[in-house]
C-alpha positions as CSV (number, residue, x, y, z in Angstrom):
1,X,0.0,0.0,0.0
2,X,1.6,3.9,-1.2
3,X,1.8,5.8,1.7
4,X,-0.9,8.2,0.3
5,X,-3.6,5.2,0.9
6,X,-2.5,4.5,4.3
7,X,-2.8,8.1,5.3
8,X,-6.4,7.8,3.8
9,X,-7.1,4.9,5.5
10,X,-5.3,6.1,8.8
11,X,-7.6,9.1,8.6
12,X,-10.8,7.0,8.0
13,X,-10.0,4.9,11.1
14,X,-9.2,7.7,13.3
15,X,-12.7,9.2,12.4
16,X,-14.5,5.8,13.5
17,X,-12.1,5.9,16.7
18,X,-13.0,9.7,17.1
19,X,-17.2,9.3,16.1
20,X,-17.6,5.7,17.9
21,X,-15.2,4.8,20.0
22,X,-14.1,1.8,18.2
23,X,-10.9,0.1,19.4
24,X,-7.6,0.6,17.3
25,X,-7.5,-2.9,15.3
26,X,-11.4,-3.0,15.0
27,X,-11.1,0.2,12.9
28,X,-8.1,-0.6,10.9
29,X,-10.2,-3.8,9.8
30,X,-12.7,-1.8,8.9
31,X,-11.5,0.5,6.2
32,X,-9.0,-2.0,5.0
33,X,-10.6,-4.1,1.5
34,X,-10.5,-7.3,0.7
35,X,-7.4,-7.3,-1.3
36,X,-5.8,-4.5,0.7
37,X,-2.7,-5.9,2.2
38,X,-3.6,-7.4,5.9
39,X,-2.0,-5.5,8.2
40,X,0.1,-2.3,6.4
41,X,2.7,-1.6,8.7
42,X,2.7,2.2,7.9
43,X,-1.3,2.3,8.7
44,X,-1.1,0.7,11.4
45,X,1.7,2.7,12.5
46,X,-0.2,6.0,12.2
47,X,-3.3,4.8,14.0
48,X,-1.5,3.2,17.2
49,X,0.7,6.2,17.4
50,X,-1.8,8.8,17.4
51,X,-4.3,7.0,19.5
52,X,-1.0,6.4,22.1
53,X,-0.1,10.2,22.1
54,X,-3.7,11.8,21.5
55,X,-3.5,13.5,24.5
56,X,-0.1,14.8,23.3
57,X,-1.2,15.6,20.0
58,X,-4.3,17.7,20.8
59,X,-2.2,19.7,23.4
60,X,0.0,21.1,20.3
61,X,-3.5,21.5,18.6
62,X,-4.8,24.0,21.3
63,X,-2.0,25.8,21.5
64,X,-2.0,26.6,17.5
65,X,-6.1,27.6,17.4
66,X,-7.3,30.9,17.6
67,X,-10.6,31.6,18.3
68,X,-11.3,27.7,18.0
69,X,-11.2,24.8,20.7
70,X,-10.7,21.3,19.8
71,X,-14.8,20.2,20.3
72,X,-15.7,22.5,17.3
73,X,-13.1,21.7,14.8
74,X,-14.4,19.1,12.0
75,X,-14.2,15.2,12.8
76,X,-12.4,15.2,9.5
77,X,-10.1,18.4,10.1
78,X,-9.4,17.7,13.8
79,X,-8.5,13.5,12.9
80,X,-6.4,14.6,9.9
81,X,-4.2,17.3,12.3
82,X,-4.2,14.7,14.6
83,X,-2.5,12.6,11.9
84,X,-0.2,14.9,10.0
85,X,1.2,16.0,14.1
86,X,1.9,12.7,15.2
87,X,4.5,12.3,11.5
88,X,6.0,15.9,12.2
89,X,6.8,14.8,16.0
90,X,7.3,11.4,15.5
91,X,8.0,10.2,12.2
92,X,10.2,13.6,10.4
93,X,12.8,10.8,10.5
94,X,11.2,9.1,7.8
95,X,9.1,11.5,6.1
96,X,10.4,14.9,5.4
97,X,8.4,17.6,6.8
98,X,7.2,19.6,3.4
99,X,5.8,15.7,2.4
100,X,3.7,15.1,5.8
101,X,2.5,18.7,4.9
102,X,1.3,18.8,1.8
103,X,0.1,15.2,1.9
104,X,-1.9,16.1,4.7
105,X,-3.4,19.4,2.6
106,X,-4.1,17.2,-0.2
107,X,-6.2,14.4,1.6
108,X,-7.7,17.7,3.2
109,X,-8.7,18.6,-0.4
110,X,-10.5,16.1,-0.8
111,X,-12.4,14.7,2.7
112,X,-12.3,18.4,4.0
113,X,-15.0,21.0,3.1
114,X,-14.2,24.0,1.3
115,X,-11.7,25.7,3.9
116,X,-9.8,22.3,5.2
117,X,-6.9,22.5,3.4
118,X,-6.3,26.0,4.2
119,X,-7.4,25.2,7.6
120,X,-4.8,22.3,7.9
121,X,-2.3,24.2,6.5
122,X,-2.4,27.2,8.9
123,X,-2.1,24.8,12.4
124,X,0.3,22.6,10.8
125,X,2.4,25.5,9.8
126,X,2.4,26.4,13.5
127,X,2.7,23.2,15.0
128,X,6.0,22.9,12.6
129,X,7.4,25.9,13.8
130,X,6.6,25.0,17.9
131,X,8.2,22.3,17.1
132,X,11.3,23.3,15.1
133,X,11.8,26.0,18.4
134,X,11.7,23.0,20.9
């Protein structure tokens, strides 16, 4: 699986997690097809890691809203942050930072409504900076 499906798929299980309260492996199962490959490591990388440092993750997210809290944001806008944060923090290693960013404005573009990916792009741009001055 490209790592643009995974992030897709990461996304679409962290909105079950978010909306339902599903457990981690339960949603991953759920948005994975038939023929997907059982068990993509990056996927499931994303999920466990964000659901593990949510609490983490939604700290940097407060910090970087104006005029918002975390309750109001869209399932979709507040679930992909969630996602794109925990590769800035965690996985830069791996990803470079400009790819975590504009992948994350892209699947934005198209689960987000009209003003996600301009959204996205304005916390993340924050978060990345926090981050770069820790």
């Amino acid at each position: 699986m490209k790592r643009r499906t995974a992030r897709e798929k990461a996304l679409q299980a962290l909105f079950q997690i978010d909306v339902s309260n599903s457990e981690p492996e339960a949603a991953i199962d759920h948005v994975l097809d038939e023929d997907a490959e059982v068990g993509d490591e990056y996927l499931s990388r994303l999920v466990s890691g964000v659901v593990e440092h949510k609490a983490e993750i939604d700290m940097l997210i407060i910090e970087c809203l104006e005029k918002w809290t975390l309750d109001r944001l869209a399932t979709v806008d507040r679930n992909l942050l969630r996602m794109a944060i925990y590769e800035l923090k965690f996985l830069s290693n791996e990803v470079p930072e400009n790819v975590i960013l504009d992948e994350a404005i892209e699947i934005a573009k198209i689960y987000g409504d009209d003003q996600s990916s301009k959204f996205i792009n304005g916390v993340l741009s924050k978060v990345k900076q926090m981050l770069l001055n820790d």
